[in-house]
N, C-alpha and C positions, 0 to 999 in steps of 0.2 A: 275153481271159481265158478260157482253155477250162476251165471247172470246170462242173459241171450243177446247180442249186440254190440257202432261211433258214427272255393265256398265262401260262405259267407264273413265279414270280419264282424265280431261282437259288436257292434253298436249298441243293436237292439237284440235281445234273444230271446226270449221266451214269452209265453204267457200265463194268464193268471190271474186273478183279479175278484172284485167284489159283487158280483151281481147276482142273480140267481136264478133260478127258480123254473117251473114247467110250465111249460103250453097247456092251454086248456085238455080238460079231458080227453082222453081218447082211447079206443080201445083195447083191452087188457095184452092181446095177442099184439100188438103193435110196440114197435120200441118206446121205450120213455124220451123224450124228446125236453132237453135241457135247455135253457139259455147260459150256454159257456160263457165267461166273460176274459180276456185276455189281458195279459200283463207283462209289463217288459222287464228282463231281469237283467242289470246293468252289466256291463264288460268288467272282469276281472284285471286289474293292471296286470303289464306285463306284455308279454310277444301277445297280438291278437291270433283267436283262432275259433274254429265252430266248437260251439258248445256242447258236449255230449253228454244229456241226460237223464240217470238213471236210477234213481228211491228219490223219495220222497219220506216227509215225517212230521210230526205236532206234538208236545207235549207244552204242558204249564203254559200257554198263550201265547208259544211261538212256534214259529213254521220252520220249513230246513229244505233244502233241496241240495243235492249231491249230485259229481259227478266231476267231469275233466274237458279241460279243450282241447282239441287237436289243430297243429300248424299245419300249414302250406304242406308240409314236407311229412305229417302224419304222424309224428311225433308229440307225444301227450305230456296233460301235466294236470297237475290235482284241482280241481275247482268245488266251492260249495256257495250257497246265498241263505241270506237266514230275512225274517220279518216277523213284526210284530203284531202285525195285524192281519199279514195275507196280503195286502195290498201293496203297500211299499217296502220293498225289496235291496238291499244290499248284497254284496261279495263278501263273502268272508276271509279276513286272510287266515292263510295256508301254510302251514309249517313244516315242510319235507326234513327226514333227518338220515336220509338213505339214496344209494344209487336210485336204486330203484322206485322208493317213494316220491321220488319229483319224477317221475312218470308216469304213477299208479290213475286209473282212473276210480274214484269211490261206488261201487255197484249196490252196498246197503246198507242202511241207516235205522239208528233206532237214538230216541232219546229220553231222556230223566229228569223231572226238575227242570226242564228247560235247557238240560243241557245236553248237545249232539254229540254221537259217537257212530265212525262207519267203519267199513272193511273197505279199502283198497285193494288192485293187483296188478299187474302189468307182467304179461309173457316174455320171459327172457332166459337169459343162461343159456348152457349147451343143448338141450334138450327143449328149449322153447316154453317151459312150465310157467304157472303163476308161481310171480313174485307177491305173495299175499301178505299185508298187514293191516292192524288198524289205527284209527285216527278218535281222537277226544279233545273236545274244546276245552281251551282253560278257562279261567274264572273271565280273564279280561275279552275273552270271545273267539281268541285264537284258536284255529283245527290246528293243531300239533300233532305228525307221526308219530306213536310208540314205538321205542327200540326194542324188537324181541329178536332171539336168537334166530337163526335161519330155520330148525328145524322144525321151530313152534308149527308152522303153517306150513312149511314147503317140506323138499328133502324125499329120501326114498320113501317114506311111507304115507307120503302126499296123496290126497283123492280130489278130496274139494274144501271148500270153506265154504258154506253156503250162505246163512242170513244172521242177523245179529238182534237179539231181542236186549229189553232193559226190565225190570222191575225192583221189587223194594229189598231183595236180594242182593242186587247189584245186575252185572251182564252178564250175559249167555251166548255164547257165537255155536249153532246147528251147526252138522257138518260130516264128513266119513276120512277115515285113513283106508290103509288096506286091510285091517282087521273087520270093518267096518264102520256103524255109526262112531261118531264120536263128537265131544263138544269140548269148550273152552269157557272155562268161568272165570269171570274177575268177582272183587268186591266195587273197587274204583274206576274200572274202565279202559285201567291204561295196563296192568301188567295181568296177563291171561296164563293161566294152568290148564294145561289139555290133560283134561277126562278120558283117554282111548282105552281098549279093550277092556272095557266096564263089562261084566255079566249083565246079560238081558240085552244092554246096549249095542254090544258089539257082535258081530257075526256069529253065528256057532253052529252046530250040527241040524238045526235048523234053517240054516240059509246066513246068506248074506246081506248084511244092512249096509240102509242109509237114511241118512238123516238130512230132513231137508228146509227145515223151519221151526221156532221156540216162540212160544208165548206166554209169558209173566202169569199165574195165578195164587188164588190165596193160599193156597197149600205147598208152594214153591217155583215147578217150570212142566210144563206138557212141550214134549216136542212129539213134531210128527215126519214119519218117512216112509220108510216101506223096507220089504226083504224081498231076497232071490233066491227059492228056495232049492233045493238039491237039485236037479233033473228035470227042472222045469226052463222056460225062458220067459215066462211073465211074472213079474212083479209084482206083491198083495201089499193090502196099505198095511202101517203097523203105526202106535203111539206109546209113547211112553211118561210117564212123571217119576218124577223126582222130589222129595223133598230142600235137597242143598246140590243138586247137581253133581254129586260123586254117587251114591247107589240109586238103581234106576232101576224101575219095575216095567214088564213089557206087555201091551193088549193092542191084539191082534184086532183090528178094524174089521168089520162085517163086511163082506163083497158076496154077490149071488151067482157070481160064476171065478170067485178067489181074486180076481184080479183087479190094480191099481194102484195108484198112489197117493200118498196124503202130501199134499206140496205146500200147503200155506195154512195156516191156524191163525186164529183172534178165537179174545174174549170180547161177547158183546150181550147185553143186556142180563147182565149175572151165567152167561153161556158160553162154553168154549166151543167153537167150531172149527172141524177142518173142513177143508175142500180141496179136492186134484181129479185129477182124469180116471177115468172106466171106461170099459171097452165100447161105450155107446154114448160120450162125451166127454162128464163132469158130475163128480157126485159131492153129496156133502153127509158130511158123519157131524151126531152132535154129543157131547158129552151129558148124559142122564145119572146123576148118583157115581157111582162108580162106572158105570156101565158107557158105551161107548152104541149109539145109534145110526144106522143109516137112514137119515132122512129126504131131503131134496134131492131129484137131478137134474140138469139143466144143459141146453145146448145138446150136438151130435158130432159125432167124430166127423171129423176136419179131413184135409188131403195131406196131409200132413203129419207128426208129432205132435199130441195136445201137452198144455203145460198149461200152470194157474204161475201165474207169474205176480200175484198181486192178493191179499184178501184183508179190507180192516174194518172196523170198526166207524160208521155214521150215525153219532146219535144211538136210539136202535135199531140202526138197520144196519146192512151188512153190501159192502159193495168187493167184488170179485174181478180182477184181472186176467182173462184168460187170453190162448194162442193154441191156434190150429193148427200151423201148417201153412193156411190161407191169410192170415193176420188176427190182429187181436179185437178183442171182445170185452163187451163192460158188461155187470151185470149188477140186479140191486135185488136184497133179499130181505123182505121188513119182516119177517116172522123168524127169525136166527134158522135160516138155512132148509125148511121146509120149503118153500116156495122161492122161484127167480123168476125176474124180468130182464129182458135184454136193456140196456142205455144205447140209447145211441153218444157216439162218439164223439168230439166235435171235430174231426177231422181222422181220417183212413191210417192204419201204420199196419204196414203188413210185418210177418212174421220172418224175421232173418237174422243171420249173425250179427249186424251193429243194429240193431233196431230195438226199440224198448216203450216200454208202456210201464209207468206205478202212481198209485194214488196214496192219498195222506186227508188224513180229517182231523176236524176238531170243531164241538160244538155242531152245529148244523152248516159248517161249512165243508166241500171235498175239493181237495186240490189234485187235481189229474196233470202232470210231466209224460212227453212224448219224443221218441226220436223215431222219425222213421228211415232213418237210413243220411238223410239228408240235410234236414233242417231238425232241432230242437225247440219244441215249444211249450207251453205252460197254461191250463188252465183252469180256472175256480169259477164253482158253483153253490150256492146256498141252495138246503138241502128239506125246508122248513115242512115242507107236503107231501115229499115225494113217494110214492104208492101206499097214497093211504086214500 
């Protein structure tokens, strides 16, 4: 499960909301300075507990926000909120069909049509492993758990599950075994086929992959990760496409001294972008023809592990979730990944095991979810000017 991150009883949780927009000018070197508007995301029936929130998503006019609460006694259970407008917010009910799925907390979300589908997990068994599955709402609105075999996801040749893309294909769940990269394709969303030791995709005499994020394009699916190559111990980005997600072609990402990773991809204004860490921050590659560019970099290496935990699509522009080490980092890129600006934040969440940062758009609105260890909260901004 590659996600980073879990008091109060739910009354009120989150935020989120309709407002918008930036402070007057200021200058370029300066963070961009938003008016966050907050929103409260109702209590889920059931035992109360803190809410822990972690992806976000927008498709077809509605919003989604995923994730789990934990009781008094730390013990989790599956939670999501859906809305139509961004502003007023519901609990979804929840459809556990597994031990271990009425504990899973959902870590990532992608959706269709309007319709939501995440990856849940919860550490269990004798070895403490993710218990990984995933979730797809029915027609009537229900998140329902899909029953898959235990080895689909877990089992000895377990690595990680990482993020879960949708397009006109169907879905896509990124991810590695111990051969390496590997993915899982549905047509419907609920029963998944893993793709492992694919040529190109999978590890080979050239090092060892992984795969760490997918995003939908016209020609089928780009995902991006990276390899570990023989005799080395730094990691070089790598990407791949695919027409139907079973043969997979592989291109090696530019780096100027070899090293990094590709952690998160969008399409944005007819552009695929990656972006993840280098040894002197955060860089971004952009896809050119066939050809694959290093463009942008932004931010400096942290005290820490850097990580892009976050990167979608605003209108056109481009907003970025990063994590240092020190805590996380917004960033907003109007030109697809040649140039960033810092955001400020509307509130601090540093960089830890239960702590989380993800954003979700749609239209000129971004909806930013936060947990910093303690409290979960939620919230939106209209996006109509920002760095232009």
């Amino acid at each position: 499960m590659w996600t980073r991150r879990l008091g109060a009883v739910l009354g009120v949780l989150v935020v989120l909301a309709a407002g918008c927009d930036r402070v007057p000018a200021e200058p370029a070197d300066e963070p961009l300075r938003l008016r966050w508007q907050p929103l409260t995301l109702p209590a889920p029936p059931g035992v109360p507990g803190r809410p822990l929130l972690r992806d976000a998503v927008a498709c077809a006019g509605r919003w989604y926000v995923v994730g789990g609460l934990a009781d008094a006694a730390g013990e989790t259970r599956p939670a999501a909120w859906g809305s139509g407008d961004g502003v007023s917010w519901a609990a979804l009910p929840v459809s556990p069909s597994s031990f271990y799925g009425r504990q899973h907390v959902l870590y990532a979300a992608a959706c269709r049509d309007g319709r939501l589908a995440a990856l849940g997990a919860k550490n269990g068994g004798a070895h403490g492993n993710p218990r990984t599955g995933t979730w797809l709402q029915s027609p009537g609105g229900e998140l329902r758990e899909a029953l898959a075999p235990f080895e689909l996801y877990a089992g000895p040749r377990a690595v990680s599950v990482a993020r879960l893309a949708a397009g006109p294909a169907g879905w896509l769940v990124a991810g590695a075994r111990v051969d390496g990269a590997a993915v899982w394709t549905s047509p419907d969303g609920e029963r998944f086929t893993i793709r492992e030791g694919a040529p190109e995709l999978a590890g080979d005499g050239r090092g060892r992959t992984v795969a760490y994020d997918a995003v939908a394009a016209p020609t089928g699916w780009w995902v991006v990760g990276a390899v570990l190559p023989p005799g080395t111990t730094a990691l070089a980005p790598l990407a791949w496409s695919s027409a139907d997600g079973r043969a997979w072609r592989r291109v090696a990402l530019p780096a100027p001294d070899g090293r990094g990773q590709a952690q998160r991809v969008a399409s944005v204004d007819g552009a695929v972008v990656a972006v993840g860490p280098v040894r002197d921050g955060f860089g971004a590659w952009r896809l050119a023809g066939d050809e694959w560019r290093r463009v942008g970099g932004f931010g400096v290496a942290g005290p820490g592990v850097s990580s892009v935990d976050g990167l979608v699509p605003a209108g056109r522009e481009l907003v970025a979730v990063t994590a240092d080490g020190g805590g996380h980092g917004l960033w907003l890129s109007v030109d697809s990944g040649d140039s960033w600006r810092v955001m400020a934040m509307p509130g601090a969440v540093p960089d830890g095991g239960n702590t989380a940062v993800a954003v979700a758009s749609q239209g000129d609105r971004l909806l930013l979810v936060s947990d910093d260890g303690e409290t979960s909260r939620a919230w939106s901004v209209g996006l109509p000017a920002v760095g232009r």
